[in-house]
N, C-alpha and C positions, 0 to 999 in steps of 0.2 A: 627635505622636510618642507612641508608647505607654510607662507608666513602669511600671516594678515598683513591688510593694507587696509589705507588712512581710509575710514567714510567722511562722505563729505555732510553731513547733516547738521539741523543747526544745534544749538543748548537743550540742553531740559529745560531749564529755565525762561526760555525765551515763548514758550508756551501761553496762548490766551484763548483760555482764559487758564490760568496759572494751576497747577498743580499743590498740593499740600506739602509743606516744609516736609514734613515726616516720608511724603514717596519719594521726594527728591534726595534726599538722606541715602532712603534704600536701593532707588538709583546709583549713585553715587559709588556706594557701597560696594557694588555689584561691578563696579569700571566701567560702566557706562559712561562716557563726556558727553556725547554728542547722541542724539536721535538718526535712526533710521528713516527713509523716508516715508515707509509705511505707516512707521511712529507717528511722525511727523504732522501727516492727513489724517491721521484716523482718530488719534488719542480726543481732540478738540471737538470733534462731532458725535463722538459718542459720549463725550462728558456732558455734551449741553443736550443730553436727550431725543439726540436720531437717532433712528435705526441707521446700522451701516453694513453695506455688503465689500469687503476686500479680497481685490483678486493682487497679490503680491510673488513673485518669485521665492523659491521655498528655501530657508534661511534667510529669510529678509527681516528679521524679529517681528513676528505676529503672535508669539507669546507674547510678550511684554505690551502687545497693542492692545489686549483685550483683558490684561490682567492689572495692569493700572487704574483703566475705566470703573471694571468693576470694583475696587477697593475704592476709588474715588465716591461711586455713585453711593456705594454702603455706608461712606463718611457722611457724606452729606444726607442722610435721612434725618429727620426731627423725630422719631417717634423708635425707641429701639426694637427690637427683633426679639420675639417672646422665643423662652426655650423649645418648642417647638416648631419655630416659623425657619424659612429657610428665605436666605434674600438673594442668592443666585445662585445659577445652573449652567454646569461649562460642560459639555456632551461633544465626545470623540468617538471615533469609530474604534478603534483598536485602546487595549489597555494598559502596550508598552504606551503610545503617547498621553493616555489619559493618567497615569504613573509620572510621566514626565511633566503633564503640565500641572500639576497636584505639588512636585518636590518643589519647581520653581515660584508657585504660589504661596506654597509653605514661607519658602525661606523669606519673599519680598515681606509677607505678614511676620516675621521674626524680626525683619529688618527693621519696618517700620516703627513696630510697638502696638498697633491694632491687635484689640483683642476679638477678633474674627477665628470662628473655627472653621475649619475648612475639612472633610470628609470624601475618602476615595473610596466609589462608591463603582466596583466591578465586580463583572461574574467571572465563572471559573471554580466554585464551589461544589466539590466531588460531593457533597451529601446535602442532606436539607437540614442537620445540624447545624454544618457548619455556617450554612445560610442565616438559619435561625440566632445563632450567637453574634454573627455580622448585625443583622439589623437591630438588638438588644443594648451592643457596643454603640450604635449610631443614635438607638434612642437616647437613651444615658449620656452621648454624648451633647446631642442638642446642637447639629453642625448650623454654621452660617452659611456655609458656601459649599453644593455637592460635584464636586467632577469625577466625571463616571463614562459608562459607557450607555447608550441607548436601551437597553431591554432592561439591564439591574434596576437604570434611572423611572423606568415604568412600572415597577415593581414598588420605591418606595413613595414615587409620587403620587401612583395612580392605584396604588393596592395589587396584590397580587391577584393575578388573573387563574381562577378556578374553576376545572371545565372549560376549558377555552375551544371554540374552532381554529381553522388557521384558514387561509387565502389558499390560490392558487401559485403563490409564491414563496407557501409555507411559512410565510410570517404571521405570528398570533395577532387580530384580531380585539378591540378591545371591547365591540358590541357583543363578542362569542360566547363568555360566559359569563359567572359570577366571580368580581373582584370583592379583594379583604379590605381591611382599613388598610391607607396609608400611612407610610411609619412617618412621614414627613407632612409640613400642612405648607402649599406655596401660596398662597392668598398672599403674602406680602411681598411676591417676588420682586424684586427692582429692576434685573435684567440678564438676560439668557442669550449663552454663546453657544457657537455652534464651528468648532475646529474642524477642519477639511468636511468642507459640508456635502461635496459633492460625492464625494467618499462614503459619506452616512448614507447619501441614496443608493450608491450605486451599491454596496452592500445588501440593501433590502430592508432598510429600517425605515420604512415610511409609515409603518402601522405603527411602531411605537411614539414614535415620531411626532404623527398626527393625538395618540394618545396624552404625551406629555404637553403638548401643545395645549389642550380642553382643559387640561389639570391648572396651567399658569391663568395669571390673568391678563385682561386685555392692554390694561395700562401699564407695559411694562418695555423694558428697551433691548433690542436683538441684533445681534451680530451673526453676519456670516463670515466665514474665513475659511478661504480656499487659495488656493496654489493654480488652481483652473476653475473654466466656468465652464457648467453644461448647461443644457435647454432645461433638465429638472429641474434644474438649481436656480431660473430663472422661474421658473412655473412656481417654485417655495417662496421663492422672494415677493412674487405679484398675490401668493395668496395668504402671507403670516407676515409680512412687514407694511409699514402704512411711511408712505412719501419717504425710502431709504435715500442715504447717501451713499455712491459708490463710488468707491477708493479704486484706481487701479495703477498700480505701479509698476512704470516698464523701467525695462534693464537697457541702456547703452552700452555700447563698446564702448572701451576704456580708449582704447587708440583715436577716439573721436569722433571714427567715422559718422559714427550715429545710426549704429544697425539697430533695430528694437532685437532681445532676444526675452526667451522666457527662462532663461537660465542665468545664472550671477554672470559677469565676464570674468570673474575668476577662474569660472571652470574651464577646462579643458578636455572636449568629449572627441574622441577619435572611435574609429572603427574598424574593425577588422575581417577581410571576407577570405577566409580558405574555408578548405571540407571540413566539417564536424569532427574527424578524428584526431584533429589538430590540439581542437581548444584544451584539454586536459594540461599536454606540453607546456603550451601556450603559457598556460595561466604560475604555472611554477616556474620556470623562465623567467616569467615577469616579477616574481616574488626573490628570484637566486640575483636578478640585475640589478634589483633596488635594496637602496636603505634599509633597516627595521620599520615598520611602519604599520598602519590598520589596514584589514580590507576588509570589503561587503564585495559577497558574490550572489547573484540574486539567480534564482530559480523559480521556472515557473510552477511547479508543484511540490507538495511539499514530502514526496517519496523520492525526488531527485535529490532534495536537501537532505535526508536522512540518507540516503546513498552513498553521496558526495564526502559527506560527514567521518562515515567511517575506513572510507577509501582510504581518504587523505589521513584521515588520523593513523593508517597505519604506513602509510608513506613517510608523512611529514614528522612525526613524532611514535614511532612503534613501541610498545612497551609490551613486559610481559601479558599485563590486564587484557588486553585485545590479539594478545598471540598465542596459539596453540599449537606449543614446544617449548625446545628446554633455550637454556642461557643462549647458548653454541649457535642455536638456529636463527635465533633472533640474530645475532652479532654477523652471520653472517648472512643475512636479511639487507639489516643495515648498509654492509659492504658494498653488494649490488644495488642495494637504490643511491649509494651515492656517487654514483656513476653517473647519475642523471639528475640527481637533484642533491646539490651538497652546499649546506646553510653555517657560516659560522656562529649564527645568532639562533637561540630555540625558537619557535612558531606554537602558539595556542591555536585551537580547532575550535568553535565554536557552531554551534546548530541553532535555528530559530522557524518554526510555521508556525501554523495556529492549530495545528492538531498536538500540541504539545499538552501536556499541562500544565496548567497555568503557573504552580510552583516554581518549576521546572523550567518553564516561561522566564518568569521576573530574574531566576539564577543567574541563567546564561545570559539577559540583559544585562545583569547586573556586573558580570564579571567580565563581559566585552567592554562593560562602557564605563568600566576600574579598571583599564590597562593603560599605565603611565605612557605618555609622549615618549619617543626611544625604545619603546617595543614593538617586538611584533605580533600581531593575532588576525585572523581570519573569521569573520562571520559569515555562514553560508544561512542563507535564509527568504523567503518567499515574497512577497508584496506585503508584508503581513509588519514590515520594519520599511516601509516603503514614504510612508506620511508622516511628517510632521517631529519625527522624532530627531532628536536634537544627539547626537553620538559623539563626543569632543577630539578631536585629533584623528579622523579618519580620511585618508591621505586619497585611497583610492578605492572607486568601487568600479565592478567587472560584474557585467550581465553576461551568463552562461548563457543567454537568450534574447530576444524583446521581449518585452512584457503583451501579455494577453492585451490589455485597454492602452492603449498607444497614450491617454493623458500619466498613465503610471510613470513613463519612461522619465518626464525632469525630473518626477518627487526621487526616483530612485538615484538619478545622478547628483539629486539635493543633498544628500547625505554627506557628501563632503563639499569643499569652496564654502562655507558656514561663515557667518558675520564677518567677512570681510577676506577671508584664509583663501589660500590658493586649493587645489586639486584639481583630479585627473580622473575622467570614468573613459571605460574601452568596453564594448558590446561588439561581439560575436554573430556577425550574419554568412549565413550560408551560399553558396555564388548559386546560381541561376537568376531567381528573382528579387531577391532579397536586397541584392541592390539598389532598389528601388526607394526602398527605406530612409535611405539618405536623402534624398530629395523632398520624401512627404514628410520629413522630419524638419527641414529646412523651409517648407510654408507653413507650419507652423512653430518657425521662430526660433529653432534651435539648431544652432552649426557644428553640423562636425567635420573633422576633417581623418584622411587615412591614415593609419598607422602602420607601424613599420614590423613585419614578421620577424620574430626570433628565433637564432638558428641556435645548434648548441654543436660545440666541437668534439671530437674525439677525446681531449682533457678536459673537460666539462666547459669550459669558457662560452661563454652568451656575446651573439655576436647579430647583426642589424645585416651582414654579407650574405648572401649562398655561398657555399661550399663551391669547390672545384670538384667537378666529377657529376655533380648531382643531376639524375638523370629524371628528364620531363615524362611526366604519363597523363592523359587526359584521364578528367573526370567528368561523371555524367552523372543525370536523373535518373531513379529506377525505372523510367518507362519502357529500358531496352536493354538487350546483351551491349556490354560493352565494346565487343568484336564487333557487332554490327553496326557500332553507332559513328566510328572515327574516318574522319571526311580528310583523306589525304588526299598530298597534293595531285596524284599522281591518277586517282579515277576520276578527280572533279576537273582534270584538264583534257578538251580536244582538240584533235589538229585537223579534224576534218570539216572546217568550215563553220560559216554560222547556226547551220542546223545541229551538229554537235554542242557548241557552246549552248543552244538552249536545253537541248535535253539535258547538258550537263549541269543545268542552272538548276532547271525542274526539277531532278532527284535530289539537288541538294536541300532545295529549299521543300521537298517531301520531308526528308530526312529531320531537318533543321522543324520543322511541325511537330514530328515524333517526339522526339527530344527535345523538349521543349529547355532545359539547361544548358544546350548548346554543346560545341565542346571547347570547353574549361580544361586548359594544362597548367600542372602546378610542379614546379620540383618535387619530389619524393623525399622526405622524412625519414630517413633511415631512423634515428635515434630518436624520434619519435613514436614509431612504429613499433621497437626495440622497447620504448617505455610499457608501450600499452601491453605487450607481451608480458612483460612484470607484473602489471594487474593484475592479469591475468592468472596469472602463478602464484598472487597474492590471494584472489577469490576464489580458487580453488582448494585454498586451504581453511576456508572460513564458510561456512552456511549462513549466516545471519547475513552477513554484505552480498552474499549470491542469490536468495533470493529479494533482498532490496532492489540490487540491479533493474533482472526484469520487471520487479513493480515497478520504480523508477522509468524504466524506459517504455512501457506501456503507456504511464502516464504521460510522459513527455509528448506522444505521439498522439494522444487523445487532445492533451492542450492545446497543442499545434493546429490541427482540425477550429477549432472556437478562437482563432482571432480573429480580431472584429477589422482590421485592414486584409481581408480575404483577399484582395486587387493581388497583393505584394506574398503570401505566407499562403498558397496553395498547394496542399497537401502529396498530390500528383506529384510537383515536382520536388519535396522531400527528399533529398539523397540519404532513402533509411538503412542503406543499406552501413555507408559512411555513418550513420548518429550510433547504429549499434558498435559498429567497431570507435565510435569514441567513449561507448559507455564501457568498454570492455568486456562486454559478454560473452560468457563461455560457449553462449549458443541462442540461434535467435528464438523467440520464444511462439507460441501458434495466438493468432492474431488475424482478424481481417483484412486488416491494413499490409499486410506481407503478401496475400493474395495475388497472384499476377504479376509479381514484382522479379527480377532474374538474381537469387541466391546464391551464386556460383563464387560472385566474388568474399562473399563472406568464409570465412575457413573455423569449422566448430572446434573447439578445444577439446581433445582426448582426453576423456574424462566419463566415467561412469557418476551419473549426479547423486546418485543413492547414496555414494561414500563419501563425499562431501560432508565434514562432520562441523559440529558445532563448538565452538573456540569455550561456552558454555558448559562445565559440565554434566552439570544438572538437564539441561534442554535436552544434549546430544544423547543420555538415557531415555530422557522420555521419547526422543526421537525414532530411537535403535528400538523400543517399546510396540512402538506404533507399528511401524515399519516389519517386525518380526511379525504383528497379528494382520498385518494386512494381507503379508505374502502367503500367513496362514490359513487365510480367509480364501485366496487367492486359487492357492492348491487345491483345496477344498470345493470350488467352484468346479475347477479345471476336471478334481476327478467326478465330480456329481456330472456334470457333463457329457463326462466318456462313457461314466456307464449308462444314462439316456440313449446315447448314440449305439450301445456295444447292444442294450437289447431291441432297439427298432431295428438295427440290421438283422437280427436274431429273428423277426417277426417276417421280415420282409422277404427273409432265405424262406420261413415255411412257407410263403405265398407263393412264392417265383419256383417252378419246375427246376429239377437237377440239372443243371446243364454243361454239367462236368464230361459225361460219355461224348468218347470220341467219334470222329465223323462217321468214319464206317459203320459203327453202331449204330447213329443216328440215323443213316440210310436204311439199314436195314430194319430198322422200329418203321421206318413209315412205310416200306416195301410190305410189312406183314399187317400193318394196320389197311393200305391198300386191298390185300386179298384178302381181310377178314369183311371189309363192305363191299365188294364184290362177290360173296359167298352169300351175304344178307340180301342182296339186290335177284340174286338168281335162285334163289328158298323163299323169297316173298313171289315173285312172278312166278314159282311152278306151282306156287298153293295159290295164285288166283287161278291161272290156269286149269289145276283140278276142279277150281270153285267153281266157274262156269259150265266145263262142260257138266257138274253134276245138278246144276240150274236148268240145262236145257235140257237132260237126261230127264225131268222131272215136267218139262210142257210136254202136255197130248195134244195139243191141235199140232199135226205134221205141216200145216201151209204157216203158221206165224214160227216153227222152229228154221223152216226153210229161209223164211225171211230174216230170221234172227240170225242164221249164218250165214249170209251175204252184206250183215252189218251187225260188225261188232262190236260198235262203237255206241249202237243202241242199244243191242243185246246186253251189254256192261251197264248202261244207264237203266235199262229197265227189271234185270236181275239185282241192282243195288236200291232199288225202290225210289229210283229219283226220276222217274218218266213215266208217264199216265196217256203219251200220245198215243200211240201204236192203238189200245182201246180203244180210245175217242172215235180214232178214226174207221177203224171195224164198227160201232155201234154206227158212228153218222153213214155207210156206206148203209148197211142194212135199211135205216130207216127210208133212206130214198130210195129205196131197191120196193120196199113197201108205200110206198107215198106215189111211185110212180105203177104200181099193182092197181092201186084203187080210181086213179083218174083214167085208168086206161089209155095212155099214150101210147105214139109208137114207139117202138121197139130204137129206132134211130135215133132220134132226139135223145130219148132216159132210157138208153142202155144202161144196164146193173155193169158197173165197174169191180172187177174183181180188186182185192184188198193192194194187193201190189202196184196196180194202176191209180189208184188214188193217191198213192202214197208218191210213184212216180211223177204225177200231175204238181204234187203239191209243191215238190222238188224244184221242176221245170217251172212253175210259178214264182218261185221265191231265186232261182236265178235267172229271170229274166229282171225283175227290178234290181236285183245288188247290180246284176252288170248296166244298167241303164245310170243309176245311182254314180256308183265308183269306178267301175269297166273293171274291177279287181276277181279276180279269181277265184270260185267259190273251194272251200277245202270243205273235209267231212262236219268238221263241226258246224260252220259257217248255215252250209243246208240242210243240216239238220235243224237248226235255227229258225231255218226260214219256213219250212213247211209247219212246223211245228206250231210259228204263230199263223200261217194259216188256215191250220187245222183248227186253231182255236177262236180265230174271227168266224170262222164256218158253223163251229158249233154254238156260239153266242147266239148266232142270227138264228140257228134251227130251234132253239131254247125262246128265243123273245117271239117266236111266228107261233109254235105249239102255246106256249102258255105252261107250259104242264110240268110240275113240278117231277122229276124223278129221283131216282135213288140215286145215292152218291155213289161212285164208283171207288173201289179199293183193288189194287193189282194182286193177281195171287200167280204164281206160276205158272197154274194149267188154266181152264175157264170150265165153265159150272154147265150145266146140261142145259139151262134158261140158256143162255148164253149161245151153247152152240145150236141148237133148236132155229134159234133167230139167222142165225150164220148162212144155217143152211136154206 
């Protein structure tokens, strides 16, 4: 059991400027002899009217430094506090400790005899009733002194804000909209505290913050008090306090040495670095080897503590209420878990985040921190019990994790070593980097030192030894198969000289890049492993705790990612594979973060998750409810579907040819489709064939049919009415046959050319240039081409030298009697 030890501080008494008979009474009262040393600095300077900022070690009494003051400074006013006037404001971040420091203010004002009212003034109000009836209670009551939380406290100082905008950090704003009356008036405040201030920023409550601040007035006296100091918290100090005193009280080794630390030397913080799937064991071990006693187990989200919560509760304490089956199954429940974990003393389970409700909140406070000295109980709970709250007799607290904001880590080990008492915290880091931790924990002033793994025997017995027999296996990052990641001795040694030794250097140290975890051999956990198996057998029978799990460990993996020493807690090297088998998952859940990472070693639990029923009965109806209409929804899908599909194939068969008939068949269709266009091709050429000769059967000049059967390639073009040459050129022979009549030339020069000869000429004409041209080969068409257009350059020219307009020419078959007249 942890004991206090002597402070060495001086009297209450001894105080100047002196304190009033009546607080020292209530002092007294209280078993206080002697001052702390934060007491000590602080109480004097803020009695005589300076601001004060104190950075003390957490349990160092800094309630009692700011709650003296303020009853001091209330005493001493000449002019009293009308029923509405309020003459201090004590503002906490959370509303377990603003509860806390509200009972110990109560009682010092009971103690004393001061008729000061003092009003606990938080949110957490499920309706705007019950809101409403809160601040009617506070009217009526006419408080002296409000301790509260930040946002209630701007609500009754500053009037309720209606319509409001918010920021980019979602906090309201008090220029956003219209605010109500104030239910309280601080014009006469005398002086305003501010409990773990750094806390209040880092929260987000700078807009109310700044709000209540406008509300006080200027001549009044402000305390800050914190457990650390940030840069905000210095930026608050330079802009809302004028010429502060600042208190700051370091911690020595008891042993002398004179190490400064930020933690009491009472305490005792050790740490522990195996795989994640360890800590579960771990932590019940350490609860089966010790005394009855309190713990604080911190989490960093508040789905792990509601996990953990129910886990354990049916581990630690199984009841029917949380089992679903009969007497028989629980009893023998019981049997197998105490094989592994077997308590002569009972254990309470307790839960605590801030997603709770606030009722339900103050309960579980209330009934952790009403558990007499000589018992045991456990609270699992967030950063959210992490400040300032004062919990009496708690032996030891255990971080399932670090904390996100590395200033969290003393407030959390603060919880126990309290006014002078001994304790003990153990935090849980993971081997690759995490290591590291210890070091950046020790420049900033706090030492830990290792702690010792606990084994558990075959008879249950808890033992500081390894086993005989326990066989070593490396563990790794998810960056790789684990087959390919282990550097034995035997490939990383060469014998063939010093160019062997480097390659062999080089692939290790590729390797060792990869894997950035390196490789890490740990004995193997048989009965550990053995336990988690039991979970497992446990969550399988329960739906509510199965799907917490995966929330819970979603969330854990998210958190992980957002700590702010990123150097030491890089995500990559995460061995998640190890964090799921410590949360005992039946299976891992789909996630980005599993992306790329080698699954192999995780093994899923047989198990259809659909029947996983709920220990609820009521739920596990509505469940089996849902569940029947989805798959009926489902079916319903599936056939609407099929029959889309059953009639486009329907559609597609009419479009697409039979092509069922066999091959021979198929041959034979295209053998008769063959002779049926080869029948078409020789029935169309014998009907041109009769066409023609019944075309030329029908010309009477016998000298142009002659010429039309030595070309039938023109005979075709001029029976089809697509050639007009063969005239042209009969008409242009004739007219020079006449043109050379009238000039009377000789006979040698303008010889009359018969029709054939011109037509020859024009031929011989038109391939002398293609072959001069291309040197290519005249074919039928080709020269007919050619004379064609020089039949037609020919006749242009006889047209543009005549003048003379004539008749258009039309082909007919035979030629007209004008026609041959001229011929002849």
């Amino acid at each position: 059991m942890a004991e206090a030890v002597p402070t060495f501080g001086k009297p209450w008494g001894s105080l100047q400027p002196s304190l009033s008979q009546a607080v020292l009474d209530a002092v007294a009262s209280l078993g206080f002899e002697h001052m702390t040393p934060v007491q000590e600095a602080t109480i004097p300077a803020f009695v005589q009217n300076s601001d004060v900022v104190v950075e003390a070690a957490t349990g160092s009494g800094k309630t009692l430094a700011f709650i003296i003051p303020v009853l001091e400074l209330l005493q001493r006013r000449k002019v009293k506090l009308a029923h509405s006037d309020v003459g201090a404001v004590i503002i906490s971040p959370t509303r377990e400790l603003a509860k806390q420091i509200f009972d110990v203010l109560d009682e010092v004002i009971r103690l004393t005899g001061f008729e000061y009212k003092p009003h606990l003034v938080v949110g957490g109000s499920s309706s705007a009733t019950n809101t409403a009836d809160e601040i009617s209670q506070m009217k009526e009551l006419g408080p002296d002194i409000l301790v509260g939380t930040p946002g209630r406290l701007e609500d009754v100082l500053c009037g309720r804000l209606k319509h409001g905008k918010k920021t980019k950090s979602g906090t309201i704003t008090a220029s956003g909209g219209v605010r109500g009356r104030p239910s309280a008036s601080a014009s006469k405040l005398e002086v305003c505290v501010l409990d773990e201030a750094d806390r209040l920023l880092d929260m987000g409550f700078e807009a109310s913050l700044t709000a209540i601040f406008s509300a006080l007035p200027k001549q009044r006296r402000t305390g800050l008090f914190s457990a650390t100091m940030s840069e905000a918290l210095s930026q608050l100090v330079r802009a809302g306090l004028r010429n502060p005193v600042r208190v700051q009280v370091q911690v020595r080794d008891k042993n002398g040495a004179g190490d400064e630390r930020r933690v009491p030397s009472t305490l005792s913080i050790r740490y522990l670095v195996w795989p994640p799937d360890r800590k579960l064991a771990q932590i019940l071990r350490f609860i089966q080897n010790n005394e009855p006693q309190k713990y604080i187990v911190y989490f960093s989200t508040c789905a792990a503590v509601d996990y953990f919560f129910k886990l354990l509760q049916r581990v630690i304490s199984p009841r029917l209420t949380n089992f679903a089956g009969s007497k028989k199954a629980l009893k023998e429940e019981r049997e197998r878990l105490k094989k592994y974990f077997d308590l002569d003393f009972p254990v309470s389970v307790h839960e605590l985040h801030g997603q709770m409700v606030q009722k339900k909140r103050q309960a579980t406070f209330s009934a952790f921190t009403a558990i007499p000295p000589g018992e045991a109980g456990i609270l699992l709970c967030t950063d959210v019990a992490s400040r300032g709250l004062d919990i009496p007799d708690v032996d030891c607290v255990i971080q399932w994790d670090p904390p996100t904001d590395p200033k969290s880590f003393a407030h959390r080990c603060g919880r126990t070593a309290r006014a002078g008492r001994s304790g003990q915290a153990l935090v849980f880091l993971n081997p690759g980097s995490e290591e590291t931790y210890v070091d950046f924990l020790e420049l900033r002033k706090i030492p830990m030192s290792p702690a010792d793994y606990l084994w558990q025997n075959e008879d249950g017995g808890i033992t500081t030894e390894t086993p005989e027999g326990a066989q070593v296996s490396g563990r790794f990052s998810d960056d790789g198969d684990e087959s390919n990641a282990v550097l034995s001795d035997a490939s990383n040694s060469k014998d063939d000289g010093e160019d062997g030794e480097d390659k062999g250097e080089s692939e290790q140290k590729k390797k060792k890049k990869r894997f950035s975890s390196l490789h890490i051999k740990y004995p193997d956990d048989e009965r550990s492993d053995r336990l988690l198996d039991l979970m497992r057998d446990i969550i399988a029978t329960d739906r509510s705790i199965y799907e917490r799990g995966k929330l819970a460990f979603v969330s854990f993996v998210q958190a992980y990612s957002k700590h702010e020493a990123t150097y030491i807690f890089r995500q990559k090297e995460l061995p998640i594979i190890e964090v799921a088998k410590g949360f005992a998952l039946l299976h891992l859940p789909s996630m980005p973060e599993l992306r790329g990472r080698p699954t192999g070693r995780f093994v899923r639990y047989e198990i259809d998750t659909d029947t996983i029923p709920y220990v609820d009965n009521k739920r596990e109806t509505q469940r089996l409810a849902k569940l029947e209409a989805a798959q009926k929804e489902k079916k319903e899908a599936r056939q609407h579907k099929a029959a889309e599909q059953q009639s486009e194939e329907k559609k597609k068969k009419k479009k697409k040819p039979n092509n069922t008939n066999a091959w021979s068949e198929a041959k034979e269709a295209k053998e008769r489709a063959r002779e049926r266009k080869l029948k078409r091709i020789k029935k169309r050429d014998a009907h041109a064939t009769l066409e023609e000769t019944r075309l030329l059967e029908k010309i009477d000049d016998p000298q142009l049919r002659e010429v039309l059967a030595k070309d039938p390639l023109l005979a075709k073009r001029m029976m089809s009415k697509r050639d007009k040459s063969l005239q042209d050129i009969k008409l242009m022979a004739a007219r020079q046959q006449a043109k050379a009549s009238s000039k009377q030339s000789t006979q040698s020069t303008q010889s009359t050319q018969s029709l054939e000869e011109v037509i020859e000429n024009a031929k011989k004409l038109r391939r002398s240039k293609r072959a001069s041209s291309d040197g290519s080969s005249d074919s039928d068409s080709s020269n007919e081409d050619g004379w064609e257009a020089e039949a037609r350059k020919e006749k242009i020219r006889a047209i543009m030298a005549k003048k003379t307009k004539r008749k258009r020419f039309s082909f007919n078959p035979g030629f007209s009697d004008e026609e041959a007249e001229n011929e002849e």
